[in-house]
Jmol script that loads the backbone (N, CA, C; Angstrom):
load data "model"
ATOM      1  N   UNK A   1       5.703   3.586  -6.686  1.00  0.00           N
ATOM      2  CA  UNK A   1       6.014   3.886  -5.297  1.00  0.00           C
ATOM      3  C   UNK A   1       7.456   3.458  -5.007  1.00  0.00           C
ATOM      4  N   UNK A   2       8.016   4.396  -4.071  1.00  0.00           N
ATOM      5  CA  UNK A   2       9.403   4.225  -3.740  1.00  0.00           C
ATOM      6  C   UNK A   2       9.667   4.214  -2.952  1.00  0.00           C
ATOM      7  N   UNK A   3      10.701   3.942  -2.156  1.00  0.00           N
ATOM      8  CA  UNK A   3      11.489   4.069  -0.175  1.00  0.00           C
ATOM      9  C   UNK A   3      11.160   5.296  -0.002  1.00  0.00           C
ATOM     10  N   UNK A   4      11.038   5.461   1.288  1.00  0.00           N
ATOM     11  CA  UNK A   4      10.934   6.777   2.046  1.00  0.00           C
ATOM     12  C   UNK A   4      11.059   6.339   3.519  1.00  0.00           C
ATOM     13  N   UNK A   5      11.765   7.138   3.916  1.00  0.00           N
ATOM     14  CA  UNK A   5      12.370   7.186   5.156  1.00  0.00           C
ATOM     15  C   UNK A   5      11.526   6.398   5.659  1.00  0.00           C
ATOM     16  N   UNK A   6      11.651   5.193   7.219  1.00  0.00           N
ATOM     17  CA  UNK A   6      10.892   5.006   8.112  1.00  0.00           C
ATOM     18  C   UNK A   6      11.450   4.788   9.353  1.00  0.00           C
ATOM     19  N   UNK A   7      10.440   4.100   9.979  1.00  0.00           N
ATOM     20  CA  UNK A   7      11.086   4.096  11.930  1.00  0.00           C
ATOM     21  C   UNK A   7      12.045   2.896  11.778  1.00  0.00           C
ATOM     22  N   UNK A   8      13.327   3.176  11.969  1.00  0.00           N
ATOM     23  CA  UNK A   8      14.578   1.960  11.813  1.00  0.00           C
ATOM     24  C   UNK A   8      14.105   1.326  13.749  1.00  0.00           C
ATOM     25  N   UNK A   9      13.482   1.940  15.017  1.00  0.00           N
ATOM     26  CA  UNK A   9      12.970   0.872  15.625  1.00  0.00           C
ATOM     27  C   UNK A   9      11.825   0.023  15.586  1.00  0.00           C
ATOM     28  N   UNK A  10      10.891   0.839  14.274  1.00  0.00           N
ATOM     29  CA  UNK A  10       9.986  -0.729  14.060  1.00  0.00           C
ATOM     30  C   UNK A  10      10.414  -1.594  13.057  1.00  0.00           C
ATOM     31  N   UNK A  11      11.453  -1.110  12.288  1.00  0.00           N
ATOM     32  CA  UNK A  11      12.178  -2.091  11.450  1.00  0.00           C
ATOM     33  C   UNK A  11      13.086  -3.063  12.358  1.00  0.00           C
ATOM     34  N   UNK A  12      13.253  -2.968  13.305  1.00  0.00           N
ATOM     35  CA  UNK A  12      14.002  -3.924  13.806  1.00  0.00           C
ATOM     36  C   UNK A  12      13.414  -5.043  14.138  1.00  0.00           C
ATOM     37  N   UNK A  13      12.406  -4.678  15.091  1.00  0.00           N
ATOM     38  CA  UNK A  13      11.417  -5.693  15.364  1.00  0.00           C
ATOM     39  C   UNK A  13      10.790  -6.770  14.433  1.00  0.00           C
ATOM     40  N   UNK A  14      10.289  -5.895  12.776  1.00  0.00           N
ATOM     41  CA  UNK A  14       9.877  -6.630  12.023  1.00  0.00           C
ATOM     42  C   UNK A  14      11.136  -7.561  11.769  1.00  0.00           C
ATOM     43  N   UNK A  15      12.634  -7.319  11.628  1.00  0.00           N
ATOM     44  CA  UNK A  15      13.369  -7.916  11.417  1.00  0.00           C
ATOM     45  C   UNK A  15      13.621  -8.886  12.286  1.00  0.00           C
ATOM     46  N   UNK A  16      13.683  -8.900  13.762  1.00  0.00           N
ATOM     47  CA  UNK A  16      13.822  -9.639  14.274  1.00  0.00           C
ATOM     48  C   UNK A  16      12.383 -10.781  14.278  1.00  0.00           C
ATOM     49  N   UNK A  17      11.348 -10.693  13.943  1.00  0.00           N
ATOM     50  CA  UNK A  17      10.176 -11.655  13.801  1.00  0.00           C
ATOM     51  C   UNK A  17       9.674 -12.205  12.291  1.00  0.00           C
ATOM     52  N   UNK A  18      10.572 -11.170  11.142  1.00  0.00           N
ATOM     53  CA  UNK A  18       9.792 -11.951   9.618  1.00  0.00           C
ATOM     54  C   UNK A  18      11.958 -12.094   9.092  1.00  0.00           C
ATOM     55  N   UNK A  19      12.602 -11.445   9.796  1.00  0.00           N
ATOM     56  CA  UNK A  19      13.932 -11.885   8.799  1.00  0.00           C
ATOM     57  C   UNK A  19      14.751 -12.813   9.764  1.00  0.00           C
ATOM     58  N   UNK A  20      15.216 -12.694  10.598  1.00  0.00           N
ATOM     59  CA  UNK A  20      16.544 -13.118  11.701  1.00  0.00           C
ATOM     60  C   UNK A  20      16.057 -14.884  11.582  1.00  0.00           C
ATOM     61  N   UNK A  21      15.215 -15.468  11.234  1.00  0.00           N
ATOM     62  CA  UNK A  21      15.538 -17.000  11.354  1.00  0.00           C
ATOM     63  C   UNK A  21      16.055 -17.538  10.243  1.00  0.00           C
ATOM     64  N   UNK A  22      16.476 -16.279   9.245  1.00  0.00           N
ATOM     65  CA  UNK A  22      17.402 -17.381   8.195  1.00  0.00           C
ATOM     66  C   UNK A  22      18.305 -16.059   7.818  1.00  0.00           C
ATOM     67  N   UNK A  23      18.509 -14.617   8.450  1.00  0.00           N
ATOM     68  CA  UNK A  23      19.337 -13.773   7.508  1.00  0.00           C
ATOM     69  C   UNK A  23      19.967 -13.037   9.031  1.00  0.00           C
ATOM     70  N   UNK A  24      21.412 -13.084   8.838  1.00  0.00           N
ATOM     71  CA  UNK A  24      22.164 -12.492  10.134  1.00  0.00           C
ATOM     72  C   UNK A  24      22.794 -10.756   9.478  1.00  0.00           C
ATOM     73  N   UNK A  25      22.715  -9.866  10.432  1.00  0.00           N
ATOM     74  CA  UNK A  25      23.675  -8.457   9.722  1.00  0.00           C
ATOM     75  C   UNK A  25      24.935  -8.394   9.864  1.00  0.00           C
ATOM     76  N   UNK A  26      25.244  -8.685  10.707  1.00  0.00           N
ATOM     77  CA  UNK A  26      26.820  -9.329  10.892  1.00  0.00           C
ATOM     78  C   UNK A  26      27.635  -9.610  10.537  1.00  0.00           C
ATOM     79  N   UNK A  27      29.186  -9.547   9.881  1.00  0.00           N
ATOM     80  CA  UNK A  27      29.723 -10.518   8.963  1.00  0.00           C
ATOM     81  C   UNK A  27      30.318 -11.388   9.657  1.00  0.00           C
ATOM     82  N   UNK A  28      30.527 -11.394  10.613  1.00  0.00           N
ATOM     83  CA  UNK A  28      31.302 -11.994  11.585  1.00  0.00           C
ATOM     84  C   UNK A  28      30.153 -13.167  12.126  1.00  0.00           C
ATOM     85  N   UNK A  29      29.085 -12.644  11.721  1.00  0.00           N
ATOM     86  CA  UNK A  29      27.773 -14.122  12.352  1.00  0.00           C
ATOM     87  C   UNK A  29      27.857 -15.202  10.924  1.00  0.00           C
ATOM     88  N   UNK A  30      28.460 -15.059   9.752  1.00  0.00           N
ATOM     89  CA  UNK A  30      28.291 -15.692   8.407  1.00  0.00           C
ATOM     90  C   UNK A  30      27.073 -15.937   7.917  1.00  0.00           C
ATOM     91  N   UNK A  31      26.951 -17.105   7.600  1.00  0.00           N
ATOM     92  CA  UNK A  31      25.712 -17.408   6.069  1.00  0.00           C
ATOM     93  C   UNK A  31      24.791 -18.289   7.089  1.00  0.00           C
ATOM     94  N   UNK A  32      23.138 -18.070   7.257  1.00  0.00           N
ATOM     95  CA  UNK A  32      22.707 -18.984   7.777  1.00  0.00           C
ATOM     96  C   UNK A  32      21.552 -19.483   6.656  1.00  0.00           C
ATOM     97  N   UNK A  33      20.287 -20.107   6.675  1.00  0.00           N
ATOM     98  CA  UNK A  33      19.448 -20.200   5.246  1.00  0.00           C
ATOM     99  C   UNK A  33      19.687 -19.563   4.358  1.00  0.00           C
ATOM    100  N   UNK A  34      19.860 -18.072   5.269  1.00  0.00           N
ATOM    101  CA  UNK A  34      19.845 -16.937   4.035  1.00  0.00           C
ATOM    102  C   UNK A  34      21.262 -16.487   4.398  1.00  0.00           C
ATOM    103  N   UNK A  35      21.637 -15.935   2.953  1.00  0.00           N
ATOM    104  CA  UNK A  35      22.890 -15.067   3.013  1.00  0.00           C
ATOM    105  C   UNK A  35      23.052 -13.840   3.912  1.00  0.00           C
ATOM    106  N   UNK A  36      24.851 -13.773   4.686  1.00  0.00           N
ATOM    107  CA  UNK A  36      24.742 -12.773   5.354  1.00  0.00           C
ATOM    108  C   UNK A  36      24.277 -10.956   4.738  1.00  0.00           C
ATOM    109  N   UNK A  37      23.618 -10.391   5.598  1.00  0.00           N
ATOM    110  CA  UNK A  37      23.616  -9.608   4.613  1.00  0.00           C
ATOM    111  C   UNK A  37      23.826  -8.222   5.284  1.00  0.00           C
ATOM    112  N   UNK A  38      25.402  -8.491   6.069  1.00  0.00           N
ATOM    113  CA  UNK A  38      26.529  -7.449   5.857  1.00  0.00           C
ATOM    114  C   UNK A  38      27.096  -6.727   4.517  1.00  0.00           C
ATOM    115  N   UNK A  39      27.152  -5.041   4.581  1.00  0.00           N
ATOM    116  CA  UNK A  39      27.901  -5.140   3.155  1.00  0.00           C
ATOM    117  C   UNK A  39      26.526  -4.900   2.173  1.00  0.00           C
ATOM    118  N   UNK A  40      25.387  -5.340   2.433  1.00  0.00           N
ATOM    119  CA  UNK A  40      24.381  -5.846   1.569  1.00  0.00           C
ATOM    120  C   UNK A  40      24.210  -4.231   0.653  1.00  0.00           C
ATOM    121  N   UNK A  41      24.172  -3.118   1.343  1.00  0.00           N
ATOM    122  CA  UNK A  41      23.357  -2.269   0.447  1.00  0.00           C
ATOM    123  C   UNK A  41      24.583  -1.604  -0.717  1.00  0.00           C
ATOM    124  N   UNK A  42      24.538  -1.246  -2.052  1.00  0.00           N
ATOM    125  CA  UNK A  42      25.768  -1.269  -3.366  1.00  0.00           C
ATOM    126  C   UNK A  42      26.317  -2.747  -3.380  1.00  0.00           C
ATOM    127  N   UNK A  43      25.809  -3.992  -2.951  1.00  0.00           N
ATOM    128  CA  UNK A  43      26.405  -5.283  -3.413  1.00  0.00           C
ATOM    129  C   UNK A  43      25.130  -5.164  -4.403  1.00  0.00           C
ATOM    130  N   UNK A  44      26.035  -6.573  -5.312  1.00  0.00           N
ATOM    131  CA  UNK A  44      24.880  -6.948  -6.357  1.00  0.00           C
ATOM    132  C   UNK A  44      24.426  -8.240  -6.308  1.00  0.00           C
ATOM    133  N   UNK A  45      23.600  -8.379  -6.524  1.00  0.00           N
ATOM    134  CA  UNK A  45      22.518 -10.379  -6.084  1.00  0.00           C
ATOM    135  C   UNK A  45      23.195 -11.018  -6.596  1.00  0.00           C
ATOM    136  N   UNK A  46      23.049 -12.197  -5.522  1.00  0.00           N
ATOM    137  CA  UNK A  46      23.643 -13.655  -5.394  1.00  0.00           C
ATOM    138  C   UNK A  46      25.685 -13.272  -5.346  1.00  0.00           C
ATOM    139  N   UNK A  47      25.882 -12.530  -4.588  1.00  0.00           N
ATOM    140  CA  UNK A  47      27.340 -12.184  -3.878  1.00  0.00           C
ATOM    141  C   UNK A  47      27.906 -12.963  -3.163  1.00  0.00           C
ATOM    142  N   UNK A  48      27.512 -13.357  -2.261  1.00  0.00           N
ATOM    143  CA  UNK A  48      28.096 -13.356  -0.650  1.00  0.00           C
ATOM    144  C   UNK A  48      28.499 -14.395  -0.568  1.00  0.00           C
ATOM    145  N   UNK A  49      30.078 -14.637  -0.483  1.00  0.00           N
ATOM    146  CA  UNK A  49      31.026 -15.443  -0.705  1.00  0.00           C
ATOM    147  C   UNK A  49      30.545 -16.991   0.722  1.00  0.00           C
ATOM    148  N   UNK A  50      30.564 -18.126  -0.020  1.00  0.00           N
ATOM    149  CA  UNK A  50      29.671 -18.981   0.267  1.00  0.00           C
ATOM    150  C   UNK A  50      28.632 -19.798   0.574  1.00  0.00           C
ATOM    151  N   UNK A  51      27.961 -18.677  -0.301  1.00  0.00           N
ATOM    152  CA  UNK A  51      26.040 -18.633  -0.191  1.00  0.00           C
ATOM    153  C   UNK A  51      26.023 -19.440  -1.251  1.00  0.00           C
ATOM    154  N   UNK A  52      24.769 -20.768  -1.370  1.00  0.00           N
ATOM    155  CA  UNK A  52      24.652 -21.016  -2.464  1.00  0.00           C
ATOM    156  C   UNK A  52      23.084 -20.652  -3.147  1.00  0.00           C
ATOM    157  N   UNK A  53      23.600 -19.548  -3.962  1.00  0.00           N
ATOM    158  CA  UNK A  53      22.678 -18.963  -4.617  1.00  0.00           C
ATOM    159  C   UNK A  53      21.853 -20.037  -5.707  1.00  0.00           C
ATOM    160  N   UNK A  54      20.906 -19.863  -6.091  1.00  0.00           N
ATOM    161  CA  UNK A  54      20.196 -19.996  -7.259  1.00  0.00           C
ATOM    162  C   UNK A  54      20.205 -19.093  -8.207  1.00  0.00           C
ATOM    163  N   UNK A  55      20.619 -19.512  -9.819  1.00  0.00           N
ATOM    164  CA  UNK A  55      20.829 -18.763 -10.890  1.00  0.00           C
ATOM    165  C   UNK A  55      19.779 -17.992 -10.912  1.00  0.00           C
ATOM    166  N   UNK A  56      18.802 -17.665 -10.730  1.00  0.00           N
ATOM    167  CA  UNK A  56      17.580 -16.523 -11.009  1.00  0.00           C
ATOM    168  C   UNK A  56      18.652 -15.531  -9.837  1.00  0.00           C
ATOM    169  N   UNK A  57      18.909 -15.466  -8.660  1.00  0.00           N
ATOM    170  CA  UNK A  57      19.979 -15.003  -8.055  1.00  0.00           C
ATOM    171  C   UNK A  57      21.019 -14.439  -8.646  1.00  0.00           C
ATOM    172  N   UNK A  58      21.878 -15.182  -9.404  1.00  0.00           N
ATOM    173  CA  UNK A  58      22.468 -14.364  -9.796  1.00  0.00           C
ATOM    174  C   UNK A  58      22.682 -13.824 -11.197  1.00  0.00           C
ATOM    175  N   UNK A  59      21.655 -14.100 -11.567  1.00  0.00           N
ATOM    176  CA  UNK A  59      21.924 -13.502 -12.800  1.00  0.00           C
ATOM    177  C   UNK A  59      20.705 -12.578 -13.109  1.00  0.00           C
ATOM    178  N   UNK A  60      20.676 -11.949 -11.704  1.00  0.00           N
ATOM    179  CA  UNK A  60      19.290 -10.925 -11.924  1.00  0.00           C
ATOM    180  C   UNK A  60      20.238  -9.423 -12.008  1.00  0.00           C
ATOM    181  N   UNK A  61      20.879  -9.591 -11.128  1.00  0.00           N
ATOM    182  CA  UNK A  61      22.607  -8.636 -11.356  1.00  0.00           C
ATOM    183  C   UNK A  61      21.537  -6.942 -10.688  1.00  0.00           C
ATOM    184  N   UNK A  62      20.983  -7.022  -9.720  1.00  0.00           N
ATOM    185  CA  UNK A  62      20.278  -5.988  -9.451  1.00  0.00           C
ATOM    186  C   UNK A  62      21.460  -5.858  -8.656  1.00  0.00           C
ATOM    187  N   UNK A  63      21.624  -4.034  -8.124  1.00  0.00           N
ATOM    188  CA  UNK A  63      22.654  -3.936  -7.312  1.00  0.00           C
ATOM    189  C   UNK A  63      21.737  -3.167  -6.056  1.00  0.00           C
ATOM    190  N   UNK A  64      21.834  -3.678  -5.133  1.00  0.00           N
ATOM    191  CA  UNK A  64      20.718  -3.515  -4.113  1.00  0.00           C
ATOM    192  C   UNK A  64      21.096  -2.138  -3.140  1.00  0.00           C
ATOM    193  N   UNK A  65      19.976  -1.714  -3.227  1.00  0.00           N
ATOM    194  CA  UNK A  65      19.821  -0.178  -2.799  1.00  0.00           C
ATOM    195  C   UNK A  65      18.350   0.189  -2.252  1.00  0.00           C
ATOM    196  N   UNK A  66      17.945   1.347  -1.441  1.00  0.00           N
ATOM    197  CA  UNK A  66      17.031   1.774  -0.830  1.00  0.00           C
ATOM    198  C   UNK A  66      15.839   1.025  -1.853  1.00  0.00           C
ATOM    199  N   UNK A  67      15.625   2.059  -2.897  1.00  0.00           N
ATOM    200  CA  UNK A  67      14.346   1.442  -4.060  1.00  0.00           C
ATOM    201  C   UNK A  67      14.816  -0.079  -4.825  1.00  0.00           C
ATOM    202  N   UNK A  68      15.045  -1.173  -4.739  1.00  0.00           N
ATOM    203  CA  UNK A  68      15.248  -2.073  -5.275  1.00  0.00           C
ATOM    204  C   UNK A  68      15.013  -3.070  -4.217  1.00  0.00           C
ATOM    205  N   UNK A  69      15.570  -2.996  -3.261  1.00  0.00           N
ATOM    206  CA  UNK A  69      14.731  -3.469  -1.915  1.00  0.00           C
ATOM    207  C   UNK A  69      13.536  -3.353  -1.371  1.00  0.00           C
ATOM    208  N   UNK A  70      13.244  -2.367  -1.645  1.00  0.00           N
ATOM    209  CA  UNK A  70      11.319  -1.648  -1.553  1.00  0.00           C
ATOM    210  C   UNK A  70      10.902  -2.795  -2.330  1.00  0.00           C
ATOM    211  N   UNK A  71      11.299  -2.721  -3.685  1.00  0.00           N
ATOM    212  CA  UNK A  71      10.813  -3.522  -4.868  1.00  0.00           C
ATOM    213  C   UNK A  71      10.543  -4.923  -4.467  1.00  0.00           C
ATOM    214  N   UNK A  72      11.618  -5.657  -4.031  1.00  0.00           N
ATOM    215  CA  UNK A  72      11.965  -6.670  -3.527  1.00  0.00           C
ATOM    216  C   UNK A  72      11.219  -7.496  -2.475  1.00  0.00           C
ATOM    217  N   UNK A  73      10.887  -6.723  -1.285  1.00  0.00           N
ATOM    218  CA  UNK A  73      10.891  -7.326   0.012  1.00  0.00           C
ATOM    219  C   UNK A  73       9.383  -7.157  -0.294  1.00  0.00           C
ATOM    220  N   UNK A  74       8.316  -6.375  -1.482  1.00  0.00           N
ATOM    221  CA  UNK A  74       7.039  -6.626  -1.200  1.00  0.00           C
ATOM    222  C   UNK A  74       6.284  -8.567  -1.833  1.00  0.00           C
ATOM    223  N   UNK A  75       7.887  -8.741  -2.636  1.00  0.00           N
ATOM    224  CA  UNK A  75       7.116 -10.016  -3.239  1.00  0.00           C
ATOM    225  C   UNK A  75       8.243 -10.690  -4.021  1.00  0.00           C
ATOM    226  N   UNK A  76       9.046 -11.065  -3.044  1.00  0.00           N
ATOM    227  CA  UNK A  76      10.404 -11.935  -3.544  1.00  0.00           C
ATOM    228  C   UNK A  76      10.249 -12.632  -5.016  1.00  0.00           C
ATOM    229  N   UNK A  77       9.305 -13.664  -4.726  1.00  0.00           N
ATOM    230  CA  UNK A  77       9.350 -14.596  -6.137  1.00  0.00           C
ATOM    231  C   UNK A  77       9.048 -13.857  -6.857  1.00  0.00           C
ATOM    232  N   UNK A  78       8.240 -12.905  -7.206  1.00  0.00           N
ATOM    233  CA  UNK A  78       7.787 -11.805  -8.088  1.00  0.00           C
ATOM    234  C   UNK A  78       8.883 -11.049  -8.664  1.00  0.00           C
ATOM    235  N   UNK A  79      10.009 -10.730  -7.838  1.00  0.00           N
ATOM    236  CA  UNK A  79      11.077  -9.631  -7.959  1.00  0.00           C
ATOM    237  C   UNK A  79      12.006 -10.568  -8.586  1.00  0.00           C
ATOM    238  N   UNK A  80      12.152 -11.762  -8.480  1.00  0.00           N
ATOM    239  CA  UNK A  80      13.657 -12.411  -8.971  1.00  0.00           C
ATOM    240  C   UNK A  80      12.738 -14.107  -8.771  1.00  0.00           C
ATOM    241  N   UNK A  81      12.231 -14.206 -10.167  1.00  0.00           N
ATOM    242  CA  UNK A  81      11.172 -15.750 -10.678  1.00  0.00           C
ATOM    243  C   UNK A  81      12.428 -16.616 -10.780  1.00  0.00           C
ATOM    244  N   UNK A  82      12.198 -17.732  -9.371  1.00  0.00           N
ATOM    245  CA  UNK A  82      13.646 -18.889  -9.180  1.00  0.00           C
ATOM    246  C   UNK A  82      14.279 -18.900  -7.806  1.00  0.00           C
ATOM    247  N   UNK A  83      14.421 -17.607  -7.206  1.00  0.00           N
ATOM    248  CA  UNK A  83      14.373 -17.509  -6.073  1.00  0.00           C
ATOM    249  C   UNK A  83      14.015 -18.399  -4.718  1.00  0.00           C
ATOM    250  N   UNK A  84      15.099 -18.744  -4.166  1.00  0.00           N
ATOM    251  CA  UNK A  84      14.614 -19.798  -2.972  1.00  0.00           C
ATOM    252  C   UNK A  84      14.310 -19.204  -1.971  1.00  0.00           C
ATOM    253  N   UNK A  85      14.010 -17.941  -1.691  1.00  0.00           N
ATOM    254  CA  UNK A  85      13.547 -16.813  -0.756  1.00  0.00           C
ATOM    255  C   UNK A  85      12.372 -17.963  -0.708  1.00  0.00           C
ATOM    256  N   UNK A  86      12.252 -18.205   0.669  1.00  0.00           N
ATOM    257  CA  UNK A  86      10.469 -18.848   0.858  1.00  0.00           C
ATOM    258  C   UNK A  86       9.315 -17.352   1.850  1.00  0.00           C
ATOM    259  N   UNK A  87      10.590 -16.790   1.782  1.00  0.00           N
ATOM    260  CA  UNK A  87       9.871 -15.492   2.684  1.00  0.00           C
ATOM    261  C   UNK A  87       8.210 -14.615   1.578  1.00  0.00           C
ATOM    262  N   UNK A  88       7.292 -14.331   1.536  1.00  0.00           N
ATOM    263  CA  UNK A  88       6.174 -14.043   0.932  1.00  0.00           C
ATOM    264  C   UNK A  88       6.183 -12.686   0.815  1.00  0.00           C
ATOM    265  N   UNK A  89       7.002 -11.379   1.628  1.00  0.00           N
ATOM    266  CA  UNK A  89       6.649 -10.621   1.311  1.00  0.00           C
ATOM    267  C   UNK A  89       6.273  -9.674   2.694  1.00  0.00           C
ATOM    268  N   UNK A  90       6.688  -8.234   2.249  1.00  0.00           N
ATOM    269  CA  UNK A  90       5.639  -7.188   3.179  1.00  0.00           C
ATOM    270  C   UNK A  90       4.714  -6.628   2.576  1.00  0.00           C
ATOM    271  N   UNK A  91       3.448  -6.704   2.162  1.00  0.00           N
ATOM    272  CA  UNK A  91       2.636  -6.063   1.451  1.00  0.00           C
ATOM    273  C   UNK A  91       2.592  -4.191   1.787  1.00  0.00           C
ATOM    274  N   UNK A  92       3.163  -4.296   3.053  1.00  0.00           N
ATOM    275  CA  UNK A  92       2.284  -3.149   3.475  1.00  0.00           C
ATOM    276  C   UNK A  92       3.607  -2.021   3.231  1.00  0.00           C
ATOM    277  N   UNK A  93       3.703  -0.738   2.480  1.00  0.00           N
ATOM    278  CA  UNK A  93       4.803  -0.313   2.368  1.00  0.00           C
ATOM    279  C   UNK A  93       5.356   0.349   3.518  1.00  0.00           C
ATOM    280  N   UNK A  94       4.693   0.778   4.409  1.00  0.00           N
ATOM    281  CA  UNK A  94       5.173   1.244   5.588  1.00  0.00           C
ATOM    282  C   UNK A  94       6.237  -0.076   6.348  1.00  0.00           C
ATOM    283  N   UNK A  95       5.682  -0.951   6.018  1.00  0.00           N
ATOM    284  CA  UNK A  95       7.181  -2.119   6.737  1.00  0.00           C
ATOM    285  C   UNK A  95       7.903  -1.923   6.376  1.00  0.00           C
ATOM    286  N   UNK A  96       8.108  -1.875   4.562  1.00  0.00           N
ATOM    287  CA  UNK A  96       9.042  -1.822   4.291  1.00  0.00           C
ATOM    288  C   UNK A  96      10.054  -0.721   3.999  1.00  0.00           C
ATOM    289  N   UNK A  97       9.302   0.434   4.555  1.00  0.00           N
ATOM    290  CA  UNK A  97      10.187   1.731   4.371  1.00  0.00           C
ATOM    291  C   UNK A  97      10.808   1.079   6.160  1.00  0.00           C
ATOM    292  N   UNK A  98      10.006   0.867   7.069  1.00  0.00           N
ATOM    293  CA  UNK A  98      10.735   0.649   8.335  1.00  0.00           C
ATOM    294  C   UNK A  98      11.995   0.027   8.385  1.00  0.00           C
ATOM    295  N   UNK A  99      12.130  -1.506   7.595  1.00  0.00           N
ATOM    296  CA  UNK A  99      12.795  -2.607   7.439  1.00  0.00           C
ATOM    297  C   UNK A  99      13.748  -2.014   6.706  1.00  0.00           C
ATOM    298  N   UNK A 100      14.118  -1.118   5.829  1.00  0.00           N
ATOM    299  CA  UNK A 100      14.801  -1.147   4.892  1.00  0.00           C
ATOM    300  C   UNK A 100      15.711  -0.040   5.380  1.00  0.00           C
ATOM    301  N   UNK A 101      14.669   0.800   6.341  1.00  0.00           N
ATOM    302  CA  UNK A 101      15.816   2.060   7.501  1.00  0.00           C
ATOM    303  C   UNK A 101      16.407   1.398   8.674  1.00  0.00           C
ATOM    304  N   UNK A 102      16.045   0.525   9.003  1.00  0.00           N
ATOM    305  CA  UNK A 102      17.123  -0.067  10.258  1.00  0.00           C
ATOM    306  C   UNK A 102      17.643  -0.752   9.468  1.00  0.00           C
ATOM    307  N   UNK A 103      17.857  -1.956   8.352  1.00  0.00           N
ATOM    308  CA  UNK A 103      18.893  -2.210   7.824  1.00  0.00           C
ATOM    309  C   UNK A 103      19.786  -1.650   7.196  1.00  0.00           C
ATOM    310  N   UNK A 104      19.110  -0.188   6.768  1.00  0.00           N
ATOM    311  CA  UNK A 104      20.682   0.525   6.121  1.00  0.00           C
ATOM    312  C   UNK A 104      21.587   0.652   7.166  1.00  0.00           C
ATOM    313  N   UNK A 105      20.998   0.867   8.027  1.00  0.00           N
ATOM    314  CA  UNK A 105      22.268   1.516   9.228  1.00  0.00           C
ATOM    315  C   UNK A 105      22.719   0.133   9.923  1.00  0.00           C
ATOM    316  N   UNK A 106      21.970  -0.847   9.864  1.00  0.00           N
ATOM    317  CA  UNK A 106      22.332  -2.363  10.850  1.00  0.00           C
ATOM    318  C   UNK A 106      23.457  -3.702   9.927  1.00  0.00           C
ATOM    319  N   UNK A 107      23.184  -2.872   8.357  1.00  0.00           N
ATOM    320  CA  UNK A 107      24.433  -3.565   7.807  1.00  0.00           C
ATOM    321  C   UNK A 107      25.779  -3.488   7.609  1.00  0.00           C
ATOM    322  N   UNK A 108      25.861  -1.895   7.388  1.00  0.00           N
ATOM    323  CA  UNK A 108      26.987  -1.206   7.646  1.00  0.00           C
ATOM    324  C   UNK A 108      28.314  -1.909   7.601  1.00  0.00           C
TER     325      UNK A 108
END
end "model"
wireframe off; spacefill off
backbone 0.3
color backbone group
């Protein structure tokens, strides 16, 4: 299973209630728990100039895009084993087609 389009306004919401207390879109908001993640979609893991990553981070060298994020956001530790993501996951793929269409356009 892969991305497919979804509602970028229920992706927001999910973003604002399972991402925004540790990840800003902004570059101008910087690094908070989580790395900013302006810029984020064609960057490659563990980037973002003063984040301190964990080596499973960066040396997973995924370059993050629509399907790799799908991949990702259903089961962090699963996707990159080392990961300080404490976030668990969207099981359900419809979030994450939502989540992953308002952030293409909200990272920009």
């Amino acid at each position: 299973m892969s991305f497919s389009e979804g509602d970028a306004k229920k992706g927001a919401n999910l973003f604002k209630t399972r991402c925004a207390q540790c990840h800003k879109l902004k570059e101008s908001e910087g690094n908070s728990t989580g790395p900013n993640l302006a810029g984020l979609f064609g960057r490659k893991s563990g980037q973002v100039e003063g984040f301190s990553y964990t080596d499973a981070n960066k040396k997973k060298g995924v370059i993050w895009d629509t399907d790799t994020l799908f991949a990702y956001l259903e089961n962090p530790k699963k996707y990159i084993p080392g990961t300080k993501m404490a976030f668990g996951g969207l099981k359900k793929p419809k979030d994450r087609n939502d989540l992953i269409t308002f952030m293409r356009e909200e990272t920009k």
